[in-house]
Each structure stands twice: as structure tokens, then as C-alpha cells.
N, C-alpha and C positions, 0 to 999 in steps of 0.2 A: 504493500500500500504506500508507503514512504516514498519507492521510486519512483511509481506511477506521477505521485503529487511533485515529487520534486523536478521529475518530467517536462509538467504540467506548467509548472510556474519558469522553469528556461525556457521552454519555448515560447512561452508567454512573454518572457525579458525581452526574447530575440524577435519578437516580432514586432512589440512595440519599442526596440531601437531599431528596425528598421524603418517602420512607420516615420519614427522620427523623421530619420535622416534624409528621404522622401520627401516633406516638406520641406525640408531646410535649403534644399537647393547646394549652388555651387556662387560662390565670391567673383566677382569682377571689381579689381581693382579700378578706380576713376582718375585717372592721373589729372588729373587738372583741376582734382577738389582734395587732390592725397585721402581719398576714402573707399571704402566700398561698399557694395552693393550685394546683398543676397540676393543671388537672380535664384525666384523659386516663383509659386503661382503668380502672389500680389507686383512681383516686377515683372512678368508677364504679361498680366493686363495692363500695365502703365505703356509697357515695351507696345503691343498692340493697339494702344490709343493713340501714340506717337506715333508709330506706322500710318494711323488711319490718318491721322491730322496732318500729316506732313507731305500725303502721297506718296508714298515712297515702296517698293514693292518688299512685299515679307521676309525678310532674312534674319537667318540665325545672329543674335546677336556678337558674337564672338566671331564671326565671317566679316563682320561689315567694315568697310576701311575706319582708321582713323578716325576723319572728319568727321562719319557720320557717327560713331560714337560717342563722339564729341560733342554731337549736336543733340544726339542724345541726353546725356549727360546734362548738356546746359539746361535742358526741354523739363527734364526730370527733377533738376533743382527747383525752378520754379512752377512746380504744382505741387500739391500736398503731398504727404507720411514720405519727409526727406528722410534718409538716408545718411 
């Protein structure tokens, strides 16, 4: 009985640190605010509002030159839950 439970609660551990880390995304440094950015869902939808506003065609953000990171970056400072 003991192993079953203690089974039961590692796989349990292991699933919600997965979960976690899931949400949490991956960091993008901002060179030009020295910060970063957890790109996970919530910078996603920003990332795709800025797409939509800017015209600009959908690209991964980590693909896109410089500049337009940049422009990024500036677009993102000035709307809400900065970073």
C-alpha cells in the first residue's frame, strides 16, 4: 500500500512540475531595455496583437530580424503588464 501511494504522489510531483514549466515559457532577452520577457501564453497574445496592428505577416518571434524585435519590444513597453 505504501508504494502504490508513494507512486501516486511522484507522479503527481512530476506532473505538476511539468505543468508548470509548460506555462512558464522560454526568456527573450530585450537588449535595448536590458530585461526580459517570459514568452509563454500572455506574451503571445501581446506578440499577436502586434502582428495584427502592425500588419506585419506571423513569424516566430525568435526568426524575426533585429529591427523588428525591436519594434516589438518598443510596441510592448508601451501597453500594459510591462515586463
Amino acid at each position: 500500500m505504501r508504494k502504490t501511494l508513494k507512486s501516486l504522489v511522484l507522479a503527481a510531483a512530476l506532473l505538476t512540475a511539468a505543468g508548470c514549466s509548460a506555462s512558464v515559457g522560454y526568456r527573450v532577452y530585450d537588449p535595448y531595455r536590458s530585461d526580459y520577457h517570459v514568452w509563454n501564453h500572455d506574451e503571445g497574445v501581446y506578440y499577436d496583437r502586434w502582428v495584427g496592428e502592425t500588419h506585419r505577416p506571423h513569424t516566430e518571434f525568435r526568426k524575426l530580424k533585429p529591427e523588428d524585435q525591436h519594434a516589438y519590444f518598443t510596441w510592448r513597453h508601451d501597453h500594459e503588464d510591462h515586463h
